[in-house]
NUNUVO-553720 format. One line per 2 residues: number of its first residue (from 1); their letters; for each residue x, y, z of N, C-alpha, C. Coordinates in steps of 0.1 Angstrom, whole numbers. Each point is the difference from the previous one (the first is absolute). Example, Ala and Ser with C-alpha at 12.3 -4.5 7.8 and 13.67 -1.06 7.14 Angstrom:
<recs>
1 = AS = 132,-57,78,-9,12,0,9,12,0 ~ -4,11,-7,9,11,0,-8,11,8
</recs>
This chain:
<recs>
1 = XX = 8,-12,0,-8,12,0,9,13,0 ~ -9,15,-5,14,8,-4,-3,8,15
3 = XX = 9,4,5,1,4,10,-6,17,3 ~ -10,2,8,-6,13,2,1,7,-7
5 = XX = 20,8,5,3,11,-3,0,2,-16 ~ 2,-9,-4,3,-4,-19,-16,1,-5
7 = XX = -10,-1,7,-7,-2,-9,-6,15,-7 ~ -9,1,-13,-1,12,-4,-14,6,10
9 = XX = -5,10,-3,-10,8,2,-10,-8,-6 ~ -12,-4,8,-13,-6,-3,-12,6,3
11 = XX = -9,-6,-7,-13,3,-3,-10,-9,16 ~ -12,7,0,-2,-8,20,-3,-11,-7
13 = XX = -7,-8,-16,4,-15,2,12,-4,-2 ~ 9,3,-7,17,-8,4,2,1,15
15 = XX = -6,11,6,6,3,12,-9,-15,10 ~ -12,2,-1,-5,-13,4,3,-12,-5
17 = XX = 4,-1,-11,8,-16,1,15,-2,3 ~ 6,9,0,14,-1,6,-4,-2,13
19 = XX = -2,9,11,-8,-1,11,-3,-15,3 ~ -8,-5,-7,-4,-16,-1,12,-5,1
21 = XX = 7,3,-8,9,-10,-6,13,0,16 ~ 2,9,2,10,1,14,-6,-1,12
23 = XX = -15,-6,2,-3,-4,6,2,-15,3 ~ -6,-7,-13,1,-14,3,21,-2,-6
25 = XX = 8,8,-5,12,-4,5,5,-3,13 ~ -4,13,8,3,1,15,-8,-14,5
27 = XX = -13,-6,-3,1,-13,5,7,-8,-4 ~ 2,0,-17,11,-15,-5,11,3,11
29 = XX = 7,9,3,12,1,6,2,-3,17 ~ -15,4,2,-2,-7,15,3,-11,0
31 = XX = -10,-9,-8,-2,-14,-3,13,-4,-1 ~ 10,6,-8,12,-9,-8,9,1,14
33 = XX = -2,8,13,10,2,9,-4,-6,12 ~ -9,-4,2,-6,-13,6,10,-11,5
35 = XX = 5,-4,11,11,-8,5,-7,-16,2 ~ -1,-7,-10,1,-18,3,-3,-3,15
37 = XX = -12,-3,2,0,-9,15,10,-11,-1 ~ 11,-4,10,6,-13,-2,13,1,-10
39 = XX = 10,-8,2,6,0,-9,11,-14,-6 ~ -18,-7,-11,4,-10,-4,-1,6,-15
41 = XX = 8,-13,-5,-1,5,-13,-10,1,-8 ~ -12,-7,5,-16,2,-5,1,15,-1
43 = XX = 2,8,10,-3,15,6,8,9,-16 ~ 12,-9,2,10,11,-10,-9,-5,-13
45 = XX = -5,-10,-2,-4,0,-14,-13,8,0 ~ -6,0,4,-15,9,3,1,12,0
47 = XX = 14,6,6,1,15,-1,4,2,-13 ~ 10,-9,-9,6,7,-11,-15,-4,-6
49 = XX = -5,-7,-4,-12,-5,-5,-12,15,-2 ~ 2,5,13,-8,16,3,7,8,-5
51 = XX = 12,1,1,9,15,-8,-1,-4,-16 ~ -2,-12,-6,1,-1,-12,-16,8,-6
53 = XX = -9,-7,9,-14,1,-1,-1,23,0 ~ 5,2,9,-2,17,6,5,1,-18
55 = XX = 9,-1,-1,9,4,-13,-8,-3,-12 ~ -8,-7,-5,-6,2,-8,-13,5,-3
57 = XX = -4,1,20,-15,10,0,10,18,-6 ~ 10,-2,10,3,17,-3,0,3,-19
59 = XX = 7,-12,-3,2,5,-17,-13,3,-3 ~ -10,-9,1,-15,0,-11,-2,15,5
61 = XX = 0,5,16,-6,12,7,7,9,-11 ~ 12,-2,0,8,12,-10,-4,3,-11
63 = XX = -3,-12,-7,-6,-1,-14,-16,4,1 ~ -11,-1,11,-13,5,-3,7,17,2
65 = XX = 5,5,10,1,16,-1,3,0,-11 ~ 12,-2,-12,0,2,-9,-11,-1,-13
67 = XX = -9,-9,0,-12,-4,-2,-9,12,-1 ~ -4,5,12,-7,10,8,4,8,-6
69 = XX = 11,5,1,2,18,-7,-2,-2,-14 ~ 7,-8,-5,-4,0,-17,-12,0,-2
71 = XX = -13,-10,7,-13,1,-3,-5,17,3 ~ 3,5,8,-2,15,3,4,7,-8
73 = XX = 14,0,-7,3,12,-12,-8,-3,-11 ~ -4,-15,0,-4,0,-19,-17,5,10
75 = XX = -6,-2,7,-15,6,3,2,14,2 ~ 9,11,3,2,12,-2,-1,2,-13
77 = XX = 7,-7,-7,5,5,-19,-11,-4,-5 ~ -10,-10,3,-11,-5,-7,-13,12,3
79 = XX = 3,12,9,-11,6,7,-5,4,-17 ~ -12,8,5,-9,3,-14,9,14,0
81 = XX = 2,5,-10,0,19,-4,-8,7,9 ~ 5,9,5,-12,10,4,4,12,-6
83 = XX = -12,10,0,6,15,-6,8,9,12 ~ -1,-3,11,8,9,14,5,-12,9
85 = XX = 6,3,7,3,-9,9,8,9,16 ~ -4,-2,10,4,-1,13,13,3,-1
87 = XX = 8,10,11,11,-4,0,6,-16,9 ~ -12,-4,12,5,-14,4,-1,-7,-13
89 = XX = -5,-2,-8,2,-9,-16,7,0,1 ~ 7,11,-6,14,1,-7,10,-5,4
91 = XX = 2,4,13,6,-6,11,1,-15,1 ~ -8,-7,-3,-1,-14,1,6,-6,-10
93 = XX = -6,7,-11,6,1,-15,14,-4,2 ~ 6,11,1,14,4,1,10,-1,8
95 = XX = -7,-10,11,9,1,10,4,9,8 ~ -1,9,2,2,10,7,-12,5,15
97 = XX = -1,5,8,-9,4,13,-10,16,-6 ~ -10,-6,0,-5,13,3,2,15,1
99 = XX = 10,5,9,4,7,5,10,5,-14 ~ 8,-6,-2,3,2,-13,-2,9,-10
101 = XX = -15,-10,-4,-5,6,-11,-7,9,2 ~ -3,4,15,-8,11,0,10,10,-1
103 = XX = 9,-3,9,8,15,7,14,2,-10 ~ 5,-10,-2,9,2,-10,-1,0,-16
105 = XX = -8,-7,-4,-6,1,-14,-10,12,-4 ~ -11,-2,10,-11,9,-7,5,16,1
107 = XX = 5,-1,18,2,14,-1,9,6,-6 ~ 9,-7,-2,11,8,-11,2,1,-9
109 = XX = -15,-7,-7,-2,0,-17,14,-10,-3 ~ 0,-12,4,9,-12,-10,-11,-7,-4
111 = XX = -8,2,-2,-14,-9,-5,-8,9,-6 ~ -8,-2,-14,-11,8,-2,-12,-11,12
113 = XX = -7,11,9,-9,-2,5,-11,14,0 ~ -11,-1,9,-5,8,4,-6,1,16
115 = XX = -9,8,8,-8,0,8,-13,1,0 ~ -8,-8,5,-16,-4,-3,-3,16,9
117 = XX = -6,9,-9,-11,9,10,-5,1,9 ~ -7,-16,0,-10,0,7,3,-10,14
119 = XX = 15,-7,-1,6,-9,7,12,5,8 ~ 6,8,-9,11,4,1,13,-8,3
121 = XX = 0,-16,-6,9,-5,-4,1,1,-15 ~ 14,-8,0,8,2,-12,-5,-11,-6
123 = XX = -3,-1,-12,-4,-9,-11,13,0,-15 ~ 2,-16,-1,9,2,-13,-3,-7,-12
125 = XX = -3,5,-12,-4,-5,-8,3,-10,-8 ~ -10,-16,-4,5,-8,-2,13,-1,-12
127 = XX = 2,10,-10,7,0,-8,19,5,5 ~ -5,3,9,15,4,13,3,-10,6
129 = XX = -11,-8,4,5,-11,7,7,-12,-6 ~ -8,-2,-18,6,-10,-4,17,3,-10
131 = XX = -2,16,1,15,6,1,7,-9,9 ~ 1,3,9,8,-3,16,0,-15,-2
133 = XX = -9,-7,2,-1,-20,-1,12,0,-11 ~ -3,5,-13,11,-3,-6,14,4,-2
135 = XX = 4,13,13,12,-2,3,4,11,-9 ~ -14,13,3,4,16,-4,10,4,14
137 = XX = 6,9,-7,6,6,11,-4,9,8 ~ -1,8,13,-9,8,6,5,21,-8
139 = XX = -9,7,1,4,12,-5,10,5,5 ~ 7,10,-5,6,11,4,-3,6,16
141 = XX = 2,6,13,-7,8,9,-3,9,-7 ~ -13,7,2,-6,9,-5,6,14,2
143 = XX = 1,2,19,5,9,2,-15,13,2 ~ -2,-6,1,-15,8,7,-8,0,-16
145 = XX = 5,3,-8,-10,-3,-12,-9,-7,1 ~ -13,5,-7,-11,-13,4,-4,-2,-11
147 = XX = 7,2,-11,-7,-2,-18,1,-18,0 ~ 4,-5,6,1,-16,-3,-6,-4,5
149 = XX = -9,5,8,-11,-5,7,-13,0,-6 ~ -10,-11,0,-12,3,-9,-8,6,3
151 = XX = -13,5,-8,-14,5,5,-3,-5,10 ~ -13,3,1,-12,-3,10,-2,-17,-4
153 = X = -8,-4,12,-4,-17,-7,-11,-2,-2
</recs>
């Protein structure tokens, strides 16, 4: 399993199956440190018998997380078109937090977006977004200019 600090920035389901997933490691690992009642060689074989067994629950475990996120990116990429999207979308999209795409994208014009009127969130339009999925690059800083910013929604 890849260790905490290495892992990247997740979405709350990767976050909930990792979570899962270092859960039931922390048991395989209980399990695997378990000390043999007795010490006949029945015992030693029974234990290597369970470390062989822990070892290949941890692999398959490895292999469904990996499982799990790939089913998640292709159901992100399969979503339908929309004409606006959220900035949490985007975010999810993109990998990136929220916060982000509000405070560092919208507001500083590296995104064509806009502000709903009547909401007063930021809204980005689906044709921006599938910019970005395909790996547009983010704008220039505006610099207080607000011409790259859209109309009304």
């Amino acid at each position: 399993m890849t260790p905490r600090s290495q892992r990247p920035e997740r979405t709350d389901f990767q976050s909930d199956v990792h979570s899962l997933a270092d859960k039931l490691e922390s048991i395989l690992l209980s399990l695997r440190d378990r000390q043999p009642r007795g010490d006949t060689a029945a015992s030693s074989d029974e234990s290597h018998l369970v470390v062989q067994s822990l070892q290949v629950v941890a692999d398959r475990l490895t292999g469904l997380e990996k499982v799990a996120t790939d089913i998640h990116q292709l159901l992100i990429g399969q979503r339908q078109e929309k004409e606006w999207y959220t900035t949490r979308e985007l975010a999810e999209i993109v990998g990136k937090s929220d916060y982000t795409i509000r405070e560092r994208w919208c507001n500083d014009g590296r995104i064509e977006c806009m502000k709903d009127p009547a909401t007063g969130k930021w809204r980005i339009p689906g044709s921006e977004v599938r910019r970005l999925r395909a790996g547009g690059s983010l704008l220039p800083r505006h610099g207080g200019d607000e011409s790259r910013r859209l109309g009304k929604v």
